[in-house]
C-alpha positions in Angstrom: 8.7 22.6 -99.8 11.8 24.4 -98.4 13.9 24.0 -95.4 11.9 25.4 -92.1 15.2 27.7 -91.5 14.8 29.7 -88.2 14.4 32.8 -90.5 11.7 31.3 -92.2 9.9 30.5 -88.2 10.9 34.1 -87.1 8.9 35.4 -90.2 5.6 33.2 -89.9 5.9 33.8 -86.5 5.3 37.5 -87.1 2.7 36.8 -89.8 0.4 35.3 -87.2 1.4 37.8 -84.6 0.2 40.9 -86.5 -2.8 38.7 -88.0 -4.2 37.7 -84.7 -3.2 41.4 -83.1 -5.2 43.0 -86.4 -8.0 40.6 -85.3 -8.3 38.4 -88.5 -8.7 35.0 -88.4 -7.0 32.7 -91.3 -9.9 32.9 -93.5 -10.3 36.3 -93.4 -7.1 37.2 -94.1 -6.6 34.9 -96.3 -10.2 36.1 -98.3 -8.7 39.8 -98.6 -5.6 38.8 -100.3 -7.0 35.9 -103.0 -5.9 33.4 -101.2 -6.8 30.4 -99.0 -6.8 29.5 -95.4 -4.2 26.3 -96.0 -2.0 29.0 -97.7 -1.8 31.2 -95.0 -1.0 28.6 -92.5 1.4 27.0 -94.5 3.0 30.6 -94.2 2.7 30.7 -90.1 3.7 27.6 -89.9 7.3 28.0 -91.6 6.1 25.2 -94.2 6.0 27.0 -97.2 8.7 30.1 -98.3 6.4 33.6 -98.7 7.4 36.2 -101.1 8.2 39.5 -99.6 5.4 41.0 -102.1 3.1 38.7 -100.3 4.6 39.1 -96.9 4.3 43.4 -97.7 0.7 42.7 -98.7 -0.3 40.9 -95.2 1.3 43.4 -92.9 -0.4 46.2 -94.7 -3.8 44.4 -94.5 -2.6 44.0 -91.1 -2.2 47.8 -90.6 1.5 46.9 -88.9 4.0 50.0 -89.2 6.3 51.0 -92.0 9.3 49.8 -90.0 7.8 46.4 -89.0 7.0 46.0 -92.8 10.3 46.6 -93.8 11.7 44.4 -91.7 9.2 41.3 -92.1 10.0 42.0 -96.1 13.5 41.9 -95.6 13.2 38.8 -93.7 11.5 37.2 -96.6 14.4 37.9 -98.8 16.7 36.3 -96.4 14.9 33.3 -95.8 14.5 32.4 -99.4 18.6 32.3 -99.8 20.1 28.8 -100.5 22.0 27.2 -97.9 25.0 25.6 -98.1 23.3 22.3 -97.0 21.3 22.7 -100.3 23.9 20.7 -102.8 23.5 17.7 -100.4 19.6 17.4 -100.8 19.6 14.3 -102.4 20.8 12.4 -99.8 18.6 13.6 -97.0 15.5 13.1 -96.3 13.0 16.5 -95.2 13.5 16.3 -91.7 16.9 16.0 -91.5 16.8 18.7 -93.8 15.0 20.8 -91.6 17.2 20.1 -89.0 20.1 20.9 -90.7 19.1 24.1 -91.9 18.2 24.8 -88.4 21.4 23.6 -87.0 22.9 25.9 -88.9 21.7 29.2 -87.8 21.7 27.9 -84.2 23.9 30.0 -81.4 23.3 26.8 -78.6 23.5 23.2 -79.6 22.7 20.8 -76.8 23.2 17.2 -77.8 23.4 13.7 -76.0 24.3 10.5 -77.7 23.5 7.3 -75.9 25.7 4.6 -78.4 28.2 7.1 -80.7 30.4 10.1 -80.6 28.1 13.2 -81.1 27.8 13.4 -84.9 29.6 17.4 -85.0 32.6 15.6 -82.8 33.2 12.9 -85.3 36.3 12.4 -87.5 36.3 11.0 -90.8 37.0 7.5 -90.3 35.0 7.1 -87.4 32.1 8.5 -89.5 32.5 5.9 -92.3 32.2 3.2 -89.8 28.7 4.8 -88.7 27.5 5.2 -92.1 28.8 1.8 -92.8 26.4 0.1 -90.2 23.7 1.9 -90.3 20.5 0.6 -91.6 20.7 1.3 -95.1 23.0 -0.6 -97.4 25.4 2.2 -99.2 27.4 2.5 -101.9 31.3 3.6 -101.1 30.2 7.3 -102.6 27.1 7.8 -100.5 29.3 6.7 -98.1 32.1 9.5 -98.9 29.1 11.9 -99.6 27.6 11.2 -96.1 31.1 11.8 -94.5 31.2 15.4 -96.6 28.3 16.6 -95.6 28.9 15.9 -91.7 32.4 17.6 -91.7 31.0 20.6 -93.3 28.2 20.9 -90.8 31.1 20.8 -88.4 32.9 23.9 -89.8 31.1 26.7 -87.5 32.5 25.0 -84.2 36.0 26.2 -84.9 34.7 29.0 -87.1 34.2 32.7 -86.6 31.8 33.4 -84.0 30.7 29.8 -83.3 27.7 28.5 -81.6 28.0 27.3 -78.3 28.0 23.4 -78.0 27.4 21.4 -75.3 28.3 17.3 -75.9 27.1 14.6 -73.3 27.6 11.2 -74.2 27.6 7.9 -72.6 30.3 6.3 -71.6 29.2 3.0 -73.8 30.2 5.6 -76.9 34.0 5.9 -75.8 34.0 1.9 -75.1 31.8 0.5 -78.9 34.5 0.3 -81.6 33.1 2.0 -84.5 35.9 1.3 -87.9 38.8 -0.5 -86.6 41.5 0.5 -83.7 43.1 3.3 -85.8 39.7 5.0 -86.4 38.6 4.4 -82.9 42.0 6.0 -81.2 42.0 8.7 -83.5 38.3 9.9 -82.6 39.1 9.6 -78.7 42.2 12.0 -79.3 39.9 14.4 -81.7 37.5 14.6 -78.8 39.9 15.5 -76.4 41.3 17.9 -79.0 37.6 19.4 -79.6 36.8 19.3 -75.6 39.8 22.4 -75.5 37.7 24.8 -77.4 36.0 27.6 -75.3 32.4 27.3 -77.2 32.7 23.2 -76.5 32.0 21.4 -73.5 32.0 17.4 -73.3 30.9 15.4 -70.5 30.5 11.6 -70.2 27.6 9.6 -68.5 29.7 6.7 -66.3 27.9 3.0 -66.9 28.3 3.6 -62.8 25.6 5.6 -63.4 22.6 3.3 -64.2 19.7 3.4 -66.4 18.8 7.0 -66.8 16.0 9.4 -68.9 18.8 9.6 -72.1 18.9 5.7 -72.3 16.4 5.8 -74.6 17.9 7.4 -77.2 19.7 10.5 -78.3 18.6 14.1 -78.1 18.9 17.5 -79.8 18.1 21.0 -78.6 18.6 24.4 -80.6 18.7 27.7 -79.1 19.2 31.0 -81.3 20.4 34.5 -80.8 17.0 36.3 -81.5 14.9 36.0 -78.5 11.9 35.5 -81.1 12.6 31.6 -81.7 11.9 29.3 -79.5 14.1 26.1 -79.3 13.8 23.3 -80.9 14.3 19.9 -80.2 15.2 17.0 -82.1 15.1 13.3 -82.0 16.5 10.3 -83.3 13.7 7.6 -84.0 13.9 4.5 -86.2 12.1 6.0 -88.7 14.6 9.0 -88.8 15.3 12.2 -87.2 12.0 14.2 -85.8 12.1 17.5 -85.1 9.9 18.8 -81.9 8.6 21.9 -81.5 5.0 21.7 -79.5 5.7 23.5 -75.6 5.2 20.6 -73.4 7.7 18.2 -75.9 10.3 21.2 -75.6 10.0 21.0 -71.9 10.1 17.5 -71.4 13.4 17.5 -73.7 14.8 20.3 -71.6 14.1 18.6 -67.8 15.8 15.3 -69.8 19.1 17.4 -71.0 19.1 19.5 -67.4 19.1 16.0 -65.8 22.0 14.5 -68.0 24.4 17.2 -67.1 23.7 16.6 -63.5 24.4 12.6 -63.9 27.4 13.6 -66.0 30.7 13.9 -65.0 32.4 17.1 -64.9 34.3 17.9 -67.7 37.6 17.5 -66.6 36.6 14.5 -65.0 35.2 13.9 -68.4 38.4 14.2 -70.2 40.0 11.5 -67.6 37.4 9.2 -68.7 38.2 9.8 -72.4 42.2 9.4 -71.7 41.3 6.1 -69.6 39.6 4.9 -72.3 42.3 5.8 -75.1 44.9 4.6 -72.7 43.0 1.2 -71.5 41.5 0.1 -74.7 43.8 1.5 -77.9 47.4 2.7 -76.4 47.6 -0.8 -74.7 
């Protein structure tokens, strides 16, 4: 099964849009092109990769113009390319796969962390020390294979046209030691450093503030430049990362993130926080 990239939604989203505006139902279509009803939705539903053969053979059933064929076709091609998340499959499990990939062709990421430094904020040695007590006993080069793959997923921030990225964390993340002093002092200074970029805003939740809706745990949301895919939201669970796409999850996840930033601190007020805490805890 590959990667649900946001090319591969975009294209079964226009599958089922010129299906349903042909007036075919699943089976139908499905019947006029040898194929099954599972198969189709599989397609719609971004699960399974569609040849452009396949994907030219629907829209023409579907009587959708030469222009719109083209396109969809084209599409296909794109969304069966590799990406570069693809040498690092075997650690990952599918969803955190599919998240990547989706991560990756993202123009807004929204992210809260309740307990750790937002995972695209992280340095090297303060990512070790995640990996290294986490819930899963690993060896020194999953370790160093984990730490890898996070740094390269943090390339587009300070990259050519990078995605927009908006860090909220709780104050409890700047004040948990995560590796030893070194580690922890150089990730305050990176996310100072980070916080200067014009695509990155950080803000912190004070402990002032109380029990709030991002307590429970941390939370993901995707925007993208094409106004044809709808965010995505993402969640951390123990049994892993789950990605959220269903209309009323996205907008409970979008009240939750709307009502961190108000809770948050501004983010100069932000970056005081993060110097108070380099200064109180580590320059001492």
């Amino acid at each position: 099964m590959a990667p649900k990239t946001a090319r591969a939604r975009r294209l079964g989203i226009a599958l089922r849009l010129h299906r349903e505006a042909a007036g075919l139902t699943l089976e139908a279509a499905a019947d006029e092109i040898n194929s099954t009803r599972s198969t189709l939705s599989r397609y719609e539903n971004a699960q399974t990769l569609v040849s452009p053969a396949t994907v030219r053979a629907l829209l023409t059933l579907y009587g959708a113009s030469a222009d719109d064929v083209a396109a969809a076709v084209a599409l296909a091609k794109d969304a069966r390319k590799p990406g570069w998340w693809v040498s690092y499959s075997y650690l990952l499990d599918r969803r955190t796969i599919d998240f990547i990939s989706l991560e990756a062709e993202a123009t807004g990421i929204f992210n809260f962390e309740p307990s750790v430094v937002p995972g695209l904020l992280q340095t090297a040695d303060y990512i070790r020390g995640v990996m290294r007590g986490g819930p899963h006993t690993l060896s020194d080069s999953d370790v160093e294979d984990r730490v890898h793959l996070r740094l390269d997923r943090q390339q587009r921030l300070a990259g050519e046209d990078p995605p927009i990225f908006d860090a909220i964390l709780d104050e409890a993340a700047l004040l948990r030691p995560v590796g030893d002093d070194s580690a922890m002092q150089g990730q305050l200074r990176h996310l100072l450093k980070m916080s200067e970029l014009p695509n990155i805003t950080v803000q912190v939740i004070p402990l002032a503030a109380g029990y709030h809706r991002g307590t429970r745990g941390s939370l993901h949301i995707l925007e993208f430049a094409d106004p044809e895919d709808p965010i995505i939201a993402s969640v951390e669970t123990v049994a892993g990362q789950m990605v959220l796409d269903r209309p009323g999850d996205l907008r409970t996840c979008t009240k939750i993130m709307e009502h961190l930033r108000t809770v948050a601190l501004s983010p100069a007020d932000s970056r005081d926080a993060i110097v108070n805490a380099l200064k109180g805890r580590y320059l001492a």
